[in-house]
C-alpha positions as CSV (number, residue, x, y, z in Angstrom):
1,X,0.0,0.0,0.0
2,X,1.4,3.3,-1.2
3,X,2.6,5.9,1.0
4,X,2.2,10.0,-0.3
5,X,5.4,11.6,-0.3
6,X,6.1,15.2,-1.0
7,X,8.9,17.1,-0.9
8,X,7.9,19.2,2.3
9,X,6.7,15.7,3.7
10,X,9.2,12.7,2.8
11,X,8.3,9.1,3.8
12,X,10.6,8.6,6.5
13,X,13.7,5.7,5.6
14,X,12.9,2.1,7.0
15,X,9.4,1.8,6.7
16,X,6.8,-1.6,6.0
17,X,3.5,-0.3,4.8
18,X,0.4,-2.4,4.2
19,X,-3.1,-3.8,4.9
20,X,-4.6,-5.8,7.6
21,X,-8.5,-7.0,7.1
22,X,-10.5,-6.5,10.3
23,X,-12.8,-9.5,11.3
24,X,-15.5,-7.7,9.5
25,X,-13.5,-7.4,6.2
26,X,-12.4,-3.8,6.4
27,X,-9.2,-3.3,4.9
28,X,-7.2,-1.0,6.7
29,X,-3.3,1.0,5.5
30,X,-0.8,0.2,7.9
31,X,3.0,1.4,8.4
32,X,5.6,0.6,11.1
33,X,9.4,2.0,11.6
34,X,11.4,-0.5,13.4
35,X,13.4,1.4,16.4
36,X,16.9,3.0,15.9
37,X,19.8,-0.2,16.3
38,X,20.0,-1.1,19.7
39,X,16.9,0.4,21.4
40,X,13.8,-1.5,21.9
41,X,10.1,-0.1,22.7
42,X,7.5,0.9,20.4
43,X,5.0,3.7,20.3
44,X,1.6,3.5,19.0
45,X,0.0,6.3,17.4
46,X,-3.6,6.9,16.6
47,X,-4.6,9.6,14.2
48,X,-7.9,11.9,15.0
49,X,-10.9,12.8,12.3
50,X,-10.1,13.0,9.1
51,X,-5.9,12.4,9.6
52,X,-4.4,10.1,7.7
53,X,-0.7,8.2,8.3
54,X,1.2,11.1,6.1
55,X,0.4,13.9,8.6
56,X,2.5,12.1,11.2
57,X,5.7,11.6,9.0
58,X,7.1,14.3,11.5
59,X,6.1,12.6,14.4
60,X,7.2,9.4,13.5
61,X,11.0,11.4,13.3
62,X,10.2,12.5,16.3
63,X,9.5,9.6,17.9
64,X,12.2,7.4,16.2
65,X,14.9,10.2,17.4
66,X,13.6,9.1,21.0
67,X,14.5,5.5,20.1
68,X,11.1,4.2,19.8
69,X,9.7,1.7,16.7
70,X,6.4,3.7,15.5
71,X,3.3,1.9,14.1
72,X,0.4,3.4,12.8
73,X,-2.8,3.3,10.6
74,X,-5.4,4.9,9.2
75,X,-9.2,4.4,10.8
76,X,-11.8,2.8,9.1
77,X,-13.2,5.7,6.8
78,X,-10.6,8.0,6.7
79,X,-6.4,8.1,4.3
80,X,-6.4,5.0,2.2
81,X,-7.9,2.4,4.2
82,X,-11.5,1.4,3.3
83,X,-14.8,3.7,3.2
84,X,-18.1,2.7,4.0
85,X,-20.3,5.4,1.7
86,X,-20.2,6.2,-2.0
87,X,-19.4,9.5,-1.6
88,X,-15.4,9.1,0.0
89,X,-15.8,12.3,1.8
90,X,-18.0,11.6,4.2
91,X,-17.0,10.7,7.6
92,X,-19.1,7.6,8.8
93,X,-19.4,4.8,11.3
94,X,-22.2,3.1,12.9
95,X,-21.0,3.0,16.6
96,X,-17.2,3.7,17.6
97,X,-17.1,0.0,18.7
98,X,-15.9,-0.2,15.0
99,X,-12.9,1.5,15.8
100,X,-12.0,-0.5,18.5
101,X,-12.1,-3.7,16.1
102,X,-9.8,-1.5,13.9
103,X,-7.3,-1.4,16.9
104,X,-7.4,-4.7,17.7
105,X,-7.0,-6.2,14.5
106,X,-4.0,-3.7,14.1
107,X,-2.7,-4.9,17.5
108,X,-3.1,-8.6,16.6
109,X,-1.6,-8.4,12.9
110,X,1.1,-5.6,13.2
111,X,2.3,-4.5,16.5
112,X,1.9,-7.3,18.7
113,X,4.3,-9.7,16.2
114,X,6.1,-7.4,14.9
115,X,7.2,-4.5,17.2
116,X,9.3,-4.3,19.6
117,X,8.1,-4.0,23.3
118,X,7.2,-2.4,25.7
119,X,4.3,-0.8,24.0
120,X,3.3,2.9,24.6
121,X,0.4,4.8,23.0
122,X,0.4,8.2,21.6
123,X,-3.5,9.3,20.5
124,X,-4.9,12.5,19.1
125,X,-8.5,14.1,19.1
126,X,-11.1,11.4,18.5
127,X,-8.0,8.5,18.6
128,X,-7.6,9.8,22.4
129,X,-11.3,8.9,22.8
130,X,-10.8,5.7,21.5
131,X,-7.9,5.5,23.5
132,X,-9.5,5.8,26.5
133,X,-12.3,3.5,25.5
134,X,-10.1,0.9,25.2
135,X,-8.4,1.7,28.3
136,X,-11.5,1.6,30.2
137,X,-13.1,-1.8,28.8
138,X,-9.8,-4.2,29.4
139,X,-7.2,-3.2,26.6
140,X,-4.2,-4.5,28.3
141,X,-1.4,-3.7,25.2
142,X,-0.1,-0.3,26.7
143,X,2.6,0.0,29.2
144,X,1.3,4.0,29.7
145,X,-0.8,6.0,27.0
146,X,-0.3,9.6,26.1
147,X,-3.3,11.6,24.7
148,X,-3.0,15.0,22.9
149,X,-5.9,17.0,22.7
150,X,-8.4,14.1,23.4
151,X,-12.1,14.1,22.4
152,X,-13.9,13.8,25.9
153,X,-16.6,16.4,24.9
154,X,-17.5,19.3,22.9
155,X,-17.0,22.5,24.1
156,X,-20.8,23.9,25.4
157,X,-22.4,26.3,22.9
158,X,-25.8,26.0,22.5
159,X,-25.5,24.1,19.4
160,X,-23.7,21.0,21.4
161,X,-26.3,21.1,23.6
162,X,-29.0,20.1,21.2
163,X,-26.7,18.3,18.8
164,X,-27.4,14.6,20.7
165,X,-31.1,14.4,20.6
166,X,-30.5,16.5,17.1
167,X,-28.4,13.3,15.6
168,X,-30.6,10.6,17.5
169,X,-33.6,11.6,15.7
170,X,-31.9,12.2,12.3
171,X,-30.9,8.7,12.4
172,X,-34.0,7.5,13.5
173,X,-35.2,9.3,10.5
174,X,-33.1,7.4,8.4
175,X,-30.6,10.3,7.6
176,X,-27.6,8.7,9.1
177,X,-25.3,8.6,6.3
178,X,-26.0,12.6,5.5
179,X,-23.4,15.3,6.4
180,X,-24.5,17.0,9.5
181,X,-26.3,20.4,9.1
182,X,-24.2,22.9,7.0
183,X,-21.3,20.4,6.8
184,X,-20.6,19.1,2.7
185,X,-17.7,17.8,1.4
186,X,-14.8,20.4,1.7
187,X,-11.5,18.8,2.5
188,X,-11.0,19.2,5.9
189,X,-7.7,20.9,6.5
190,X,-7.8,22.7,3.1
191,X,-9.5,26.2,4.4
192,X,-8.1,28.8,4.7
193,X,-5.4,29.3,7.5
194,X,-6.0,32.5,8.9
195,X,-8.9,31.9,11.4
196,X,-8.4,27.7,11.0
197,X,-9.4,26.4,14.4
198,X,-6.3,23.4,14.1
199,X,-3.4,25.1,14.5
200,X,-1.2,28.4,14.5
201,X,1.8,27.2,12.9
202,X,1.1,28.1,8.8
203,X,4.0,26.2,7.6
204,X,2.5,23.0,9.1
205,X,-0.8,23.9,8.0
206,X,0.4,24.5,4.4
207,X,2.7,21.7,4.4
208,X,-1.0,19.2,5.5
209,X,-2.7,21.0,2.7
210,X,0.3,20.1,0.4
211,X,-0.2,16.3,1.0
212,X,-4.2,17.1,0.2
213,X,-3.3,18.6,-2.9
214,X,-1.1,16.1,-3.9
215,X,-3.8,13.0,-3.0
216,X,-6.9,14.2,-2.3
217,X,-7.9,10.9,-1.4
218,X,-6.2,11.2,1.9
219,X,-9.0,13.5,3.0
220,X,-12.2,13.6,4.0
221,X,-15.1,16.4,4.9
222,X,-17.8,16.7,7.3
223,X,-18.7,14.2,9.5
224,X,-21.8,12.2,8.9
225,X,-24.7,12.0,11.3
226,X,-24.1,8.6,12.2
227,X,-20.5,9.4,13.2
228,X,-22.3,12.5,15.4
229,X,-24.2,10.6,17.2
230,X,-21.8,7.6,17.8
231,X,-19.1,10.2,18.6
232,X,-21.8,11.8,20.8
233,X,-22.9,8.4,23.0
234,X,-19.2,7.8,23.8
235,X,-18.8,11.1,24.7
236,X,-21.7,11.0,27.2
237,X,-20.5,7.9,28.7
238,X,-17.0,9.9,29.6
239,X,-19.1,12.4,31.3
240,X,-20.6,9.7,33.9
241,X,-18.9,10.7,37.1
242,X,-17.1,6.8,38.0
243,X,-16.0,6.1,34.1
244,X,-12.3,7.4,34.5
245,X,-11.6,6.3,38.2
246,X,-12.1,2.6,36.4
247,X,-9.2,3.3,33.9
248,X,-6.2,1.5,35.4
249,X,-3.3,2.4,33.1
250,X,-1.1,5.2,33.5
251,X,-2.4,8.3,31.4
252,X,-1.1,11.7,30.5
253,X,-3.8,14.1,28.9
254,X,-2.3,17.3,27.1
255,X,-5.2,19.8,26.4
256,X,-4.5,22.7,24.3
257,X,-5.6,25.7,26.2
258,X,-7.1,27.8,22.8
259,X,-8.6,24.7,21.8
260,X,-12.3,25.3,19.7
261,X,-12.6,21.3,18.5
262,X,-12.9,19.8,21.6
263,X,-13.4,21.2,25.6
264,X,-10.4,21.7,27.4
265,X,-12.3,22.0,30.7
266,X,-13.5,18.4,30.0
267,X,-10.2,16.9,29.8
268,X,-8.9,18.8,33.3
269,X,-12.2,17.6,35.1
270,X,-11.5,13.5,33.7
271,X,-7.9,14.3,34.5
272,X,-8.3,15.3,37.9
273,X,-10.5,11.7,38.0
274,X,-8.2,9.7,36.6
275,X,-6.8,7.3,39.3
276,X,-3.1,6.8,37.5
277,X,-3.2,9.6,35.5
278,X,-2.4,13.1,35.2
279,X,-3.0,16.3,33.0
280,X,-1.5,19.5,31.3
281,X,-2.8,22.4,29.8
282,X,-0.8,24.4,27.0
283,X,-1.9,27.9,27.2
284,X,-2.3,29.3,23.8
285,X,-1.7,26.3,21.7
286,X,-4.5,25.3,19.0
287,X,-6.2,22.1,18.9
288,X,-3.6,20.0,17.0
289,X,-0.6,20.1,19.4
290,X,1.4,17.9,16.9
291,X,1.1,20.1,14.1
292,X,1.5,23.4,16.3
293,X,4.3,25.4,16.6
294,X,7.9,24.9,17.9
295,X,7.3,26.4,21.5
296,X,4.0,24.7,21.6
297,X,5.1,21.1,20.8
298,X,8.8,21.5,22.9
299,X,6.7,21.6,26.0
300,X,4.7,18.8,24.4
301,X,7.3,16.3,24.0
302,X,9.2,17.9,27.4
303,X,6.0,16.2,29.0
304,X,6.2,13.0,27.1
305,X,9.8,12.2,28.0
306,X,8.7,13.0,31.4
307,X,6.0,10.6,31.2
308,X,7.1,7.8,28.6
309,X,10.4,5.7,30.4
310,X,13.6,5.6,28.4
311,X,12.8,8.5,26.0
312,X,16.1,11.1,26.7
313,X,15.9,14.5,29.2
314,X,16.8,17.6,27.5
């Protein structure tokens, strides 16, 4: 399976890319880095809405520079593994338990044979929500999980607060595989940058919208209202007051403190109830943390060698 490289975005050297079916015969685009010669550990990474293995290149570096292997894939739906709808843009999946059987099967056919241990996890946006799903049910594969930015809730407008009973009864109106109201089929990640609620750094944001240009395939536009509402239920099951005191492995949360995708006050409040866990705010950094700017991410990956054992103190 091909990977997109640019010349602002090279492939980095050493990888194996490919596809693994899910039990339910989704093919999903795969890649793994094996770890620098003489280090051993692995890091996992899980992309958010609409991201696709390419927009990571950088992080794999990253990561690999720490002396970690790096595996990663792209959802169900979303880069170059396989969509449910007709129409590629849109954003669907009946319940996010399909994304759990997207992790496992990448767990079972890629990491767990092939990648070094011990395992760590590194999870963005709605991969942080699945994250902590995963954490919550029994997933047992991480040694300690980091989450940037992860989707525990929305932030409160009045449009979130009707937007659950909003999806319910679109589905049940048999509208499930529409866009939500106003969204179409605009890449996401191709608006304009001034005013983009992702990030502030516009030679990352220009360099994403480079890979878009160069395979629009990658991408993908509004969500559906299936994906709403199933990104909605698991939302609401974060917010029950017990559901992170049951999470057992160690977890950082990194919120981004100008964040407009997701709720940063969310994330302190199932921080502060996390029982191994702990969490950081970065004032003034955008939602993506990754793809943010240099002072934005140093303090990022100062907290994950902090966190993450073996990774090097600058």
């Amino acid at each position: 399976m091909k990977l997109v490289s640019i010349p602002a975005n090279p492939v980095p050297d050493n990888v194996v890319s490919g596809v693994v079916k899910t039990p339910d015969n989704v093919s999903l685009r795969f890649a793994r880095w094996a770890p620098p010669p003489g280090r051993r550990g692995t890091v996992v990474v899980l992309q958010g809405r609409a991201e696709y293995i390419e927009k990571y290149f950088e992080t794999v570096r990253d990561l690999r520079a720490r002396g970690f292997a790096v595996a990663t894939f792209d959802w169900r739906g979303q880069g170059l593994s396989d969509r449910a709808l007709s129409d590629k843009r849109k954003g669907y999946v009946r319940n996010f338990k399909e994304y759990a059987t997207d992790l496992a099967a990448i767990m079972e056919q890629v990491v767990l044979p092939d990648c070094p241990p011990p395992i760590y996890l590194l999870a963005h946006s709605m991969g942080g929500a699945i994250a902590v799903a995963a954490c919550h049910d029994g997933s047992r594969w991480f040694e300690r999980v980091v989450l940037s930015a992860p989707m525990i809730a929305l932030p409160p407008s009045p449009l979130t607060r009707v937007a659950g009973p909003l999806a319910r009864t679109l589905r049940l109106f048999g509208s499930g595989s529409a866009y939500v109201p106003t969204g179409n089929g605009a890449l996401t990640g191709k608006q304009e940058f001034i005013e983009n609620p992702l990030t502030s750094d516009p030679v990352r944001y220009a360099r994403n919208a480079a890979v878009l240009e160069e395979e629009p395939e990658l991408g993908l536009g509004a969500p559906t209202v299936a994906w709403a509402d199933a990104a909605l239920r698991l939302m609401k099951r974060f917010a029950q007051p017990s559901y992170a005191g049951r999470i057992r492995q160690p977890m950082l949360m990194v919120a981004a403190g100008r964040d407009q995708v997701v709720s940063t006050p969310a994330i302190e409040q199932f921080g502060m109830n996390l029982l191994a866990g702990r969490h950081l705010i970065l004032a003034g950094a955008k939602h993506e943390l990754l793809q943010e700017q240099d002072h934005y991410r140093g303090q990022f990956w100062a907290a994950f060698d902090a966190f993450v054992p073996g990774t090097p103190r600058y």
